[in-house]
C-alpha positions in Angstrom: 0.0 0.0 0.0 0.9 3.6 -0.4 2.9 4.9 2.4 1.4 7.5 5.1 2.2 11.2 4.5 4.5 12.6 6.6 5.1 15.7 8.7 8.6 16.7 9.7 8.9 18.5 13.2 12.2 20.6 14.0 12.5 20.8 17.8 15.1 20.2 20.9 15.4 18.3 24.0 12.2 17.1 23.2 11.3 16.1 26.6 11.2 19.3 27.8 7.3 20.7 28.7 8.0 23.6 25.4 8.3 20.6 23.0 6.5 18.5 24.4 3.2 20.2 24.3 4.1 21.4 20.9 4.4 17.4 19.7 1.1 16.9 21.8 -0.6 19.1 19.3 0.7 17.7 16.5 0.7 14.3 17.2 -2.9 15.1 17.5 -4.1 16.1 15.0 -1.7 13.7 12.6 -3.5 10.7 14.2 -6.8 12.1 13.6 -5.9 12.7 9.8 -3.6 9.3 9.3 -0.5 11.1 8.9 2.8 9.7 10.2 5.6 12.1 12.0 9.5 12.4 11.7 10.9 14.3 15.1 14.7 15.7 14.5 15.6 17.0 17.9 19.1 17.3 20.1 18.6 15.8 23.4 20.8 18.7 24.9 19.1 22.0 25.6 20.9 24.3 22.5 22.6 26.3 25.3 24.3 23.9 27.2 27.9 25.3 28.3 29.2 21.4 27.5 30.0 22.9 23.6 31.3 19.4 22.2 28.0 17.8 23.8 25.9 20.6 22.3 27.7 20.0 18.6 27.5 16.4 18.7 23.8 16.2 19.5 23.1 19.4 17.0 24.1 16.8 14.0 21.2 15.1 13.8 20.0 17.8 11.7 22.5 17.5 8.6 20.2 14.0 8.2 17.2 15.8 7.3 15.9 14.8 3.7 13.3 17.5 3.2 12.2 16.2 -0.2 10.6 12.9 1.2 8.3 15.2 3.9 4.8 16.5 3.0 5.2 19.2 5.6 7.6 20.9 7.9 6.8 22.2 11.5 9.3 24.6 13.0 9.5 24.8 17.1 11.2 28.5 16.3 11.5 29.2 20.2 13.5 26.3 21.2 15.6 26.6 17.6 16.4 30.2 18.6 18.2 29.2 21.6 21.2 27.7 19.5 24.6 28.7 21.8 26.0 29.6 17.8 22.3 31.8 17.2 22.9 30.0 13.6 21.2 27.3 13.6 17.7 28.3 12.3 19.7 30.0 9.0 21.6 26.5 8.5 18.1 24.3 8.6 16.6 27.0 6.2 19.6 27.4 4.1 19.5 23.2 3.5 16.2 23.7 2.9 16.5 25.6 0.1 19.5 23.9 -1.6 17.5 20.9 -1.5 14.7 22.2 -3.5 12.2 21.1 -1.3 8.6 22.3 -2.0 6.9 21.4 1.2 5.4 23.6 3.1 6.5 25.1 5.9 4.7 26.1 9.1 6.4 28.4 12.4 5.0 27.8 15.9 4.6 30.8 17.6 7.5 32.4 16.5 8.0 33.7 12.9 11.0 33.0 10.6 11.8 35.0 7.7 8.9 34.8 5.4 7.6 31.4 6.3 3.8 31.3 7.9 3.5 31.5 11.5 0.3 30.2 14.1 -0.2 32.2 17.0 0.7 30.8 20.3 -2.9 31.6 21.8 -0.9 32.4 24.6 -2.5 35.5 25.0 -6.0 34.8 27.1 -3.6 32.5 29.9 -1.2 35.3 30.1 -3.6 37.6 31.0 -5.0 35.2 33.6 -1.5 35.3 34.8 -1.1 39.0 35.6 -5.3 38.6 36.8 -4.3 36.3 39.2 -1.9 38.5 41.3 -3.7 41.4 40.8 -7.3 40.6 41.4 -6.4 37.3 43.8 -3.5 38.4 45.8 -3.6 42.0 46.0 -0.7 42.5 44.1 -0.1 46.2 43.4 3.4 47.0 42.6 4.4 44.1 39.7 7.2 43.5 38.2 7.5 41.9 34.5 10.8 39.2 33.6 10.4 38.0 30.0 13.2 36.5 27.5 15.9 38.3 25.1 15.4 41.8 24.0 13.7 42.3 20.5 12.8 38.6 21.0 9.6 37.8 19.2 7.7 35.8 21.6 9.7 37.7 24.6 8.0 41.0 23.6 4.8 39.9 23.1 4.5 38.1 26.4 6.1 41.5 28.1 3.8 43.7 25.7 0.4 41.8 27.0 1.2 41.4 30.9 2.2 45.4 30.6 -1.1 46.1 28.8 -3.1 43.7 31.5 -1.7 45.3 34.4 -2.2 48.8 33.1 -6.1 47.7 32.4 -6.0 47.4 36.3 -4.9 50.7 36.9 -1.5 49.9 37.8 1.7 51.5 36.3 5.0 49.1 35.2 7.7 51.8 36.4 11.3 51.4 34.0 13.1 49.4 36.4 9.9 46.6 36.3 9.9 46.0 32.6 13.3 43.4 33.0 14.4 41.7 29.9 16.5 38.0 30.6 17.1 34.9 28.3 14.3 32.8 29.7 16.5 30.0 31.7 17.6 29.8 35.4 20.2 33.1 35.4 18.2 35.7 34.5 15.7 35.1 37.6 19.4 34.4 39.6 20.5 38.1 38.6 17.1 39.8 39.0 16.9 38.5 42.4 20.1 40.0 42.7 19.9 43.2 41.6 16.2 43.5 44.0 18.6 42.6 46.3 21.6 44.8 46.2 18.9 47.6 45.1 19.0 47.9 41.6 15.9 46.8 40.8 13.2 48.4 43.9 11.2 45.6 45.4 8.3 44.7 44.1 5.6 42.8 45.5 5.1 40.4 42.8 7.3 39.1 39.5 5.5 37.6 36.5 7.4 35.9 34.7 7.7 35.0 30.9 8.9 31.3 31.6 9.3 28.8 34.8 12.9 28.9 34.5 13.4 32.3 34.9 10.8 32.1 37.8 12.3 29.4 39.9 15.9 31.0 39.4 14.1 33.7 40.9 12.8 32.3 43.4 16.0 29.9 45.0 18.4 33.1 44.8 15.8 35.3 46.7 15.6 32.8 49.2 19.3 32.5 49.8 18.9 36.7 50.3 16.4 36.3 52.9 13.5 37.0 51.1 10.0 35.1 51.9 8.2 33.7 48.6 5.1 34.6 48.9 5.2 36.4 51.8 7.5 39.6 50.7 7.4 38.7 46.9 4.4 36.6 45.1 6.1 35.0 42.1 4.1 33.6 39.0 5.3 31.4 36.5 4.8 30.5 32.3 5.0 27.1 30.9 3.7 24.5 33.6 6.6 22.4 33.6 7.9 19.6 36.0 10.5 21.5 37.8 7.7 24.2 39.0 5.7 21.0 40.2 8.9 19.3 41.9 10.4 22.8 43.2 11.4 23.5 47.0 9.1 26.1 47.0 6.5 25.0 44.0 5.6 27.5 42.0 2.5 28.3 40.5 2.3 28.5 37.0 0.1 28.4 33.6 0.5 25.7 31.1 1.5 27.5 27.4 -1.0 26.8 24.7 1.5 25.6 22.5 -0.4 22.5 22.0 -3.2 24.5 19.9 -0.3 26.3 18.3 0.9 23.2 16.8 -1.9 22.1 16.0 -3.1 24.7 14.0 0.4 24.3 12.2 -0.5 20.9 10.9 -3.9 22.3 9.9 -2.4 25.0 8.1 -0.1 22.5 6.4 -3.3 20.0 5.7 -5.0 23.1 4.1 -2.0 23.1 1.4 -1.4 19.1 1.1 -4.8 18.1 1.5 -6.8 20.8 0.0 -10.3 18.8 -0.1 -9.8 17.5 3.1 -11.8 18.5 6.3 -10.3 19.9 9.4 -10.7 19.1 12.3 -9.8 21.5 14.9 -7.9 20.8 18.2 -9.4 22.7 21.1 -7.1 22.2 24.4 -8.8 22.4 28.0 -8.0 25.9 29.4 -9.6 25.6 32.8 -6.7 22.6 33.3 -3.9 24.2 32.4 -3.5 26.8 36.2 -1.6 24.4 38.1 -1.1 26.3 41.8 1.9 26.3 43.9 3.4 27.8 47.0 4.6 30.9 45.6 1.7 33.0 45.6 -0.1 31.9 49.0 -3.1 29.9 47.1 -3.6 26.5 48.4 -0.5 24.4 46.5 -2.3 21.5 43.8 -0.4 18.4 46.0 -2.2 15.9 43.7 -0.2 17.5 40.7 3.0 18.4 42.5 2.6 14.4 43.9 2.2 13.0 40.4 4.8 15.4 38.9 7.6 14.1 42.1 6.8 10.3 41.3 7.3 10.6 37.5 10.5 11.9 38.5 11.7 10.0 41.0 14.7 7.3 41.0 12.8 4.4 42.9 15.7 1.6 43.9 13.0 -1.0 44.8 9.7 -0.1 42.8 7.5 -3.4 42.1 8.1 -3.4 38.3 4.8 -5.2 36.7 4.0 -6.0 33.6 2.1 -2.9 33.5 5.1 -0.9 34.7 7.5 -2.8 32.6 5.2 -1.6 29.3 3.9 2.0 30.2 6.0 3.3 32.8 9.7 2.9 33.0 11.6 5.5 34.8 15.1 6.1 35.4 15.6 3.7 38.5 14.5 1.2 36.4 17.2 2.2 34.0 20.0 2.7 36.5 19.1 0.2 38.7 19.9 -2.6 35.9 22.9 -2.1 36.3 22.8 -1.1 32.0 26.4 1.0 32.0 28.3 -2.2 33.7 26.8 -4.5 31.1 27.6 -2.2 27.8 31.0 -1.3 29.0 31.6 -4.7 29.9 31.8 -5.7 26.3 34.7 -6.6 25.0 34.2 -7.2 20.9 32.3 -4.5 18.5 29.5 -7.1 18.1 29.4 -8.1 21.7 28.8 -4.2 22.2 25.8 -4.3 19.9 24.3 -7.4 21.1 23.9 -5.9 24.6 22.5 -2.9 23.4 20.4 -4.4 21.6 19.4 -6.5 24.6 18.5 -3.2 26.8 16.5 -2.0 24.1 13.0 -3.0 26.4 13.8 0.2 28.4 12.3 2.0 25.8 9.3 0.4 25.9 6.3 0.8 24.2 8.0 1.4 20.8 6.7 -0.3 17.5 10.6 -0.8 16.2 14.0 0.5 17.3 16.5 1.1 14.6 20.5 1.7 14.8 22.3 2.9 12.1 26.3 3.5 12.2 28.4 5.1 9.7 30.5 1.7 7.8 33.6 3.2 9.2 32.2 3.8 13.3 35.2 1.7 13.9 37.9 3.4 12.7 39.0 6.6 15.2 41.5 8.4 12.2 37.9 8.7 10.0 36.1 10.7 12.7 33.2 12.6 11.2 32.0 15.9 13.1 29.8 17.3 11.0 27.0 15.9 8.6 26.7 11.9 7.4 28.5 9.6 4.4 26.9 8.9 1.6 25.4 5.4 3.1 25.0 4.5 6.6 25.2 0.3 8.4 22.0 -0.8 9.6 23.4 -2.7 12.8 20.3 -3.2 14.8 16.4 -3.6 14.6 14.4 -4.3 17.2 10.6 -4.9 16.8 7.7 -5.5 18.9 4.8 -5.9 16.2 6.6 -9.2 14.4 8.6 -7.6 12.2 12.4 -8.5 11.5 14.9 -8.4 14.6 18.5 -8.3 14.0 21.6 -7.0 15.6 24.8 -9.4 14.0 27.2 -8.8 11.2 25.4 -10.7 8.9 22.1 -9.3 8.5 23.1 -5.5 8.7 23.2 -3.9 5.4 24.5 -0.3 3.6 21.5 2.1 2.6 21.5 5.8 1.1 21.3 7.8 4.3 19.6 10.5 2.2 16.4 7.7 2.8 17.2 8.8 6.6 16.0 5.2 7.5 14.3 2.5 5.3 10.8 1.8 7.0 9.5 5.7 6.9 9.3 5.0 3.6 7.2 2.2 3.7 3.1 1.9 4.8 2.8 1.6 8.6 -0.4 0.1 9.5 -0.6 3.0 12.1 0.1 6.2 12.4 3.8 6.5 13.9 6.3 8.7 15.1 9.5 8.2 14.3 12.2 9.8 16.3 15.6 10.6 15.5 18.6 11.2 18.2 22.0 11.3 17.4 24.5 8.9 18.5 28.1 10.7 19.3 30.8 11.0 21.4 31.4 14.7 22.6 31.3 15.8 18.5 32.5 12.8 17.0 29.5 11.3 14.7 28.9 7.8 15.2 25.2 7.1 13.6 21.9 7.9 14.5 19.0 5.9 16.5 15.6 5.8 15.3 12.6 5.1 17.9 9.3 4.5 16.0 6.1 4.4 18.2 2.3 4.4 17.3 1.6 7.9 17.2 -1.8 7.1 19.4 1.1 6.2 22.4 1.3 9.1 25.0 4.9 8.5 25.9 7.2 11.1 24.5 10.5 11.4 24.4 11.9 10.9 28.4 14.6 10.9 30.9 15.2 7.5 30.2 15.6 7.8 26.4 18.4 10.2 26.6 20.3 8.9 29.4 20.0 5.3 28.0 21.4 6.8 24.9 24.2 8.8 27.1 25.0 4.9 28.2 24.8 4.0 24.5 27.2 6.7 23.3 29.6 5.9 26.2 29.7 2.3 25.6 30.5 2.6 21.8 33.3 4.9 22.1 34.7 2.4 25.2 34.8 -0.5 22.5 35.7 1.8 20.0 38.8 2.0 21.9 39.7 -1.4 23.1 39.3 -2.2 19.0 41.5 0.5 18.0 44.4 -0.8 21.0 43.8 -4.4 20.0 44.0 -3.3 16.6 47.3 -1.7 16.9 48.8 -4.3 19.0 48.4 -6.8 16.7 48.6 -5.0 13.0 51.4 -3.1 11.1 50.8 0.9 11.4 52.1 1.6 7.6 50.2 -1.5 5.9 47.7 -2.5 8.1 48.2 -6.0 7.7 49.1 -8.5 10.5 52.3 -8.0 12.2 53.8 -11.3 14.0 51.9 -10.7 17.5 48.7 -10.9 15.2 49.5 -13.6 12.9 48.7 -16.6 15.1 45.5 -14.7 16.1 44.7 -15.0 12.4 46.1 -18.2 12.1 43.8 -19.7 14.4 41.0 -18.2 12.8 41.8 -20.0 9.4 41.7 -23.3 11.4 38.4 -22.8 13.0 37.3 -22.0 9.3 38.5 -25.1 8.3 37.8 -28.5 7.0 39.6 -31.3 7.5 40.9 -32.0 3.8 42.5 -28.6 4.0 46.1 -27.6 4.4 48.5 -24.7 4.9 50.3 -22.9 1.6 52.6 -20.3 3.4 54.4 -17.8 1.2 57.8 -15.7 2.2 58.1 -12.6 0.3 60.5 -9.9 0.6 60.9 -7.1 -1.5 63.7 -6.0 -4.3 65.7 -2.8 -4.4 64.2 -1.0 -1.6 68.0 0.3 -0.2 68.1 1.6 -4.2 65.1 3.7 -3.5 65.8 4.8 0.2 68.9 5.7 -1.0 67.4 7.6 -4.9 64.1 8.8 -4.2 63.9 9.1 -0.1 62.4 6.9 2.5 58.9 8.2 1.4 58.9 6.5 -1.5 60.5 3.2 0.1 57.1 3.3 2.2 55.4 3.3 -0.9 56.7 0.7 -2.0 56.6 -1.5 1.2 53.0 -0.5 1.0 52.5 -2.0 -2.6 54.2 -5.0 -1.9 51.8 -5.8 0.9 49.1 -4.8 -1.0 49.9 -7.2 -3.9 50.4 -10.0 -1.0 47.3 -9.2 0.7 45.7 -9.6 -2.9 46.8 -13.1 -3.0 45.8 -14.2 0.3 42.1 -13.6 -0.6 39.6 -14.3 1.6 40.9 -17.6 2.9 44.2 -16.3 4.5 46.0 -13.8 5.8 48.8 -11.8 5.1 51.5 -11.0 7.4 54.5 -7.9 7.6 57.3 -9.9 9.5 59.2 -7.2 9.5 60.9 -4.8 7.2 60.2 -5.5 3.8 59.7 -9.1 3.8 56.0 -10.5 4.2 54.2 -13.6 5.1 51.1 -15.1 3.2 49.6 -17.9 5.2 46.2 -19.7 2.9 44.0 -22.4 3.8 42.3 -24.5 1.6 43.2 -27.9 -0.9 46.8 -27.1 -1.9 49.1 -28.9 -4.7 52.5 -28.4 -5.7 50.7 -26.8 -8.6 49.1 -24.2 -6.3 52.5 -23.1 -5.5 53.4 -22.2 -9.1 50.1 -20.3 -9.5 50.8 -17.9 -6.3 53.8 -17.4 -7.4 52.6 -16.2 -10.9 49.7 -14.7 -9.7 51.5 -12.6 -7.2 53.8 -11.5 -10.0 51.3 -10.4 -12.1 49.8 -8.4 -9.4 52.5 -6.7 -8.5 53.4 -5.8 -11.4 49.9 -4.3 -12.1 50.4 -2.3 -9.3 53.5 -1.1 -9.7 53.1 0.0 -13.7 49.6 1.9 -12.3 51.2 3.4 -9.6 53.4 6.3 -11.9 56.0 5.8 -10.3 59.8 6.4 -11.6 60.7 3.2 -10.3 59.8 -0.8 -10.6 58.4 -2.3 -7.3 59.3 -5.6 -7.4 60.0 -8.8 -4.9 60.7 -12.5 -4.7 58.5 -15.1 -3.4 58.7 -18.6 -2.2 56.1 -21.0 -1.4 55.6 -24.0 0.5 52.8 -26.4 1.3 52.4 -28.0 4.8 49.9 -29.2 7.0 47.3 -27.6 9.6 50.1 -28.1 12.8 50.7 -26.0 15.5 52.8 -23.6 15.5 56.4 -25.4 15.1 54.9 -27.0 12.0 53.7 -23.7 10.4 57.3 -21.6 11.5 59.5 -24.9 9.8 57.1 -24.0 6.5 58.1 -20.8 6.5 61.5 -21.5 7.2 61.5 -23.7 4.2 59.4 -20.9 1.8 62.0 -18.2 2.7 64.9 -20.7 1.3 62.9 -21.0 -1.7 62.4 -17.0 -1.7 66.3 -16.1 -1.3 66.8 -18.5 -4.3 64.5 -17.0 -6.4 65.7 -13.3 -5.1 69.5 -15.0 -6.4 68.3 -15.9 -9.9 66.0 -12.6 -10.6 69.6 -10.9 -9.2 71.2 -12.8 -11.7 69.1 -12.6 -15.0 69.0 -8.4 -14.1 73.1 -8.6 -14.5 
C-alpha cells in the first residue's frame, strides 16, 4: 500500500514541557488525519555550556531529507536558543539547496517569510497577571520576560504590561526586566532586587518557569519570603515548577493549539479537499497552583509530577510498569552502563545494546544505524553523514524482523534517513531521530518508532539510556582501536607477527579437514636503491605495494603477514598442490606488477617469493614452513639478481 504522508517536526530536548506540548498538538491532530511524523531533535538543551555535547547532538540535523516530507513544523523558540544563534539560518539554508517544496509552518514564532500560528498564549497570560492582581492584591508588579527584540519575549512583556495597566497599575522602568528565559536571569534579578538595583516589588511575573524558579531559589538564599515579601508567578507549567522546594505556580502555554493549528495549516496546502478538524485544548486545566503565591498548593499534581521523576531503587516493576511506565531507577538500577562497557568485541557491544532496548518500551521498532567506518578513530566525522549508513540493529515489537549481527546489517543511502518511513505503517507513527556521538564525534543515529496514538514522548530514560549508549561505543571503540594496533602493522595494516597466530587460528576454526597450509615468504627488491634515490617516502610506498599485492593473493581464505621490514608472510587455507604453489607465485607477479606499472611511479616495485605447502600443525609445524618458503624466496631473489646482470 501507499505509504502514510509525513510531517517533519524541527524541535530540541524534546522532553522538555515547550516541545512536548508542541508534539502533543501535532501528534494530534496527525492521528486524527492518518498522517505519520518524523521528530529531529538534540537531546541537549541548544545552550548547554558542554559545547562538544551541544555540537554532537546538533548533527542530527544535517540527516534531514526534506524532499521525502509533505510538511515541515518549526518549534522556532526552542531553535532560537542555538549557543551559535545559527542554527535556524543552517536548517533553512538546507532547505533551500535541496529544492524542497513542502510547506512550511512556524510555531509561535515567525522566521523570515515562512507562515507562523499564534501561540494563543494570549488569554492565559492575562490570567496570569489577573491572578496577582485581582487574587492576591498585588499592586506593585514586576514583568521578567526573554531576550530583547525577541519575538515571543515582547509579546508576552507587551500583554502582561497592557493587563496590568487595564488594572490601573503603572509598570515603572526598572519593572519591565528583559533575561534569556532560563535559570540566570531570575538568579540576577533576584540579585539586583537585592543589592537595590531593581526596587522591590511585591510580585514578578514571569515569561517562563525557568526564569521564575531561578528567581525564586536566589531570593531565598537573600532572605527574602516567597510569597510572603514577593508573590512570584510562572509561564509554561513544567515539571520543575511542580517538583520545586518552593512550588511555584504556574500556567501551562497553549503551544499544543499552536501546533496544531500548524498541521492544519499544512493539511489546508497538502490536502486541500480535506476536512479539518480543529484541536481545542482544555483551558480551565492548564492553572496548576503552587506555593509561591499563597493559594492552596495542587499536591495531587506536584505528587504526580515528584513520582514521574523519582529514582525508585526497589519499585515493584509489573507488567504494567514494565510496558507504560519505565523510569530512570528502572534504568540505572539494571545495572545497564556495567553491562555495555563490559563488552569486549564491536559485536558483543551491539548485542547488549540491543538487549537493553526493552527500556524504551512501548515502541513499535527500534532502529541503529552506524556510519561503515564507526570503527575506525583516524575517520572521525564531526559534521553531517556519508553517503550510506550500516544498519546494525532492529528491534521490533509488532513481528517484524529483529536483527543485531554482522550478517544481517546492510548499507543504505542515508539521504532515505531510514528505510521503513518510507514504507506503509499500518498505524500512524512517530519516528524519532537522536544522534548517536561521542562529545562531537558522529557515530550514527538511532531511530525510535512508536504508534503515534502512544502518549509516551521522548523521556529521561531515552536520553540517558542513549548517554549509556554513546559511552559504551566509544569504550569499545577504543579497546578495537588498541587491539587493533597491538596486533597490526601501522604503515600497511596488515598483521604483524603478534597478530599472525591470532589470524592463524582463525583460518583453522574456518576449516575443514581435507585442508592444508600454503605459506608464502616474500620480501621485496631494491628498496635500499630507492631509500637511497628517491627518499624513504617513497621506500614506504613501496613496502605499501608489496603488501598490498600480498594481501591480494591471500584472498579471503588467508591472511597476510608484515614480519618485518620489507619481507611479508602469506599464510592460505584450503586444498593445496604443488601446482598451487606455481600459480601464487605467478599470480603474485602479475599483481604486482599491475600495481607497480599503475602506480606512476619512476621506479619498478618488485619482490621474490617462495612458497611451500604444509599441513594444519601447531605452530612449530607452520614456522619450519616458512623457514623452508624463505629458502625457496632467497633462491629465487639470487636468480632474478642474476638474469638483471
Amino acid at each position: 500500500m501507499e505509504s502514510r504522508k509525513t510531517i517533519c517536526v524541527i524541535t530540541s530536548l524534546p522532553e522538555h514541557s515547550q516541545a512536548q506540548r508542541v508534539l502533543d498538538g501535532v501528534f494530534a491532530q496527525c492521528e486524527k488525519y492518518g498522517y505519520n511524523v518524523a521528530v529531529f531533535a538534540s537531546m541537549t538543551h541548544l545552550k548547554f555550556h558542554v559545547f562538544d555535547q551541544v555540537r554532537g547532538e546538533k548533527n542530527i540535523y544535517n540527516l534531514i531529507n526534506y524532499g521525502f516530507f509533505d510538511g515541515i513544523v518549526l518549534d522556532t523558540i526552542t531553535l532560537t536558543e542555538d549557543e551559535t544563534d545559527d542554527l535556524l539560518d543552517r536548517l533553512v539554508d538546507e532547505y533551500y539547496a535541496q529544492g524542497s517544496k513542502a510547506p512550511v509552518v512556524c510555531v509561535s514564532m515567525p522566521y523570515k517569510d515562512f507562515p507562523v500560528v499564534s501561540s494563543s498564549n494570549e488569554i492565559i497570560i492575562r490570567e496570569m497577571c489577573r491572578h496577582a492582581i485581582e487574587l492576591h492584591g498585588c499592586r506593585n508588579i514586576c514583568l521578567l520576560t526573554g531576550f530583547k527584540d525577541h519575538p515571543e519575549a515582547e509579546e508576552r512583556l507587551a500583554i502582561m504590561k497592557d493587563e496590568v495597566e487595564k488594572h490601573g497599575l503603572e509598570v515603572t522602568d526598572d519593572h519591565l526586566v528583559y533575561g534569556d528565559f532560563w535559570y540566570p536571569s531570575g538568579e540576577k534579578l533576584a540579585d539586583d532586587i537585592a543589592e537595590g538595583r531593581v526596587s522591590k516589588p511585591d510580585s514578578v511575573i514571569c515569561a517562563s518557569d525557568h526564569m521564575a524558579l531561578g528567581l525564586i531559589d536566589r531570593l531565598e538564599k537573600h532572605g527574602f519570603r516567597v510569597p510572603e515579601d514577593i508573590v512570584v508567578i510562572g509561564f509554561e507549567g513544567t515539571l520543575e515548577a511542580a517538583i520545586a522546594k518552593t512550588s511555584l505556580t504556574s500556567y501551562e502555554s497553549n503551544f499544543s493549539k499552536a501546533a496544531a493549528n500548524a498541521v492544519d495549516e499544512i493539511r489546508k496546502m497538502i490536502d486541500p479537499d480535506k476536512e479539518i478538524s480543529p484541536f481545542e485544548p482544555d483551558l480551565e486545566k492548564m492553572l496548576h497552583r503552587g506555593m509561591s503565591c499563597g493559594c492552596p498548593p495542587d499536591y495531587t499534581y506536584s505528587a504526580k509530577a515528584f513520582r514521574d521523576s523519582l529514582y525508585f531503587t526497589g519499585r515493584n516493576y509489573n507488567e504494567d510498569t514494565m510496558l507504560e511506565n519505565i523510569d530512570i531507577g528502572l534504568l540505572m538500577e539494571n545495572y545497564v552502563l556495567e553491562q555495555l562497557t563490559d563488552s569486549e568485541t564491536p559485536a558483543q557491544c551491539l548485542k547488549k545494546i540491543s538487549d537493553t532496548t526493552y527500556l524504551l518500551m512501548p515502541f513499535d521498532n527500534f532502529y541503529m544505524c552506524l556510519r561503515d567506518d564507526w570503527l575506525n578513530s583516524e575517520a572521525d566525522i564531526v559534521k553531517g553523514y556519508p553517503e550510506q549508513m550500516r544498519m546494525v540493529m532492529q528491534g521490533s515489537d509488532i513481528g517484524e524482523k529483529y536483527f543485531c549481527t554482522d550478517d544481517e546489517s546492510f548499507l543504505f543511502d542515508t539521504k532515505l534517513m531510514v528505510p521503513r518511513i518510507h514504507e506503509y505503517t499500518e498505524r500512524p507513527s512517530v519516528f524519532y531521530f537522536s544522534a548517536i556521538h561521542f562529545a562531537e564525534k558522529m557515530l550514527g543515529y538511532a531511530v525510535l518508532q512508536r504508534p503515534l496514538k502512544n502518549s509516551c514522548h521522548m523521556n529521561l530514560v531515552y536520553r540517558n539510556w542513549l548517554r549509556l549508549v554513546n559511552n559504551s561505543l566509544e569504550m569499545v571503540r577504543a579497546k578495537y582501536r588498541y587491539i587493533t594496533l597491538s596486533i597490526h602493522d601501522k604503515l600497511t595494516g596488515v598483521y604483524n607477527r603478534r597478530g599472525m597466530y591470532d589470524g592463524l587460528k582463525k583460518l583453522r576454526q574456518n576449516s575443514s579437514p581435507e585442508d592444508n597450509l600454503l605459506v608464502s615468504v616474500i620480501d621485496m627488491d631494491g628498496l635500499k636503491y630507492i631509500n637511497d634515490t628517491f627518499g624513504h617516502n617513497e621506500g614506504d610506498f613501496g613496502i605499501i605495494t608489496v603488501s598490498k599485492a600480498a594481501s591480494e593473493i591471500a584472498g579471503d581464505n588467508g591472511i597476510c603477514v608484515r614480519a618485518g621490514g620489507d619481507e611479508f608472510f602469506v599464510i592460505s587455507v584450503g586444498r593445496f598442490t604443488e601446482a598451487s604453489e606455481e600459480a601464487v607465485i605467478k599470480r603474485f607477479h602479475e599483481t604486482l606488477s599491475r600495481l607497480s606499472e599503475n602506480s606512476g611511479k619512476p621506479y619498478p616495485v618488485r619482490a621474490s617469493i617462495g612458497c611451500q605447502i604444509s599441513d594444519l600443525g601447531g605452530k612449530l609445524v607452520v614456522e619450519e614452513a616458512l623457514s623452508v618458503a624463505d629458502r625457496k624466496m632467497y633462491h629465487e631473489k639470487q636468480q632474478r639478481k642474476a638474469a638483471r646482470k
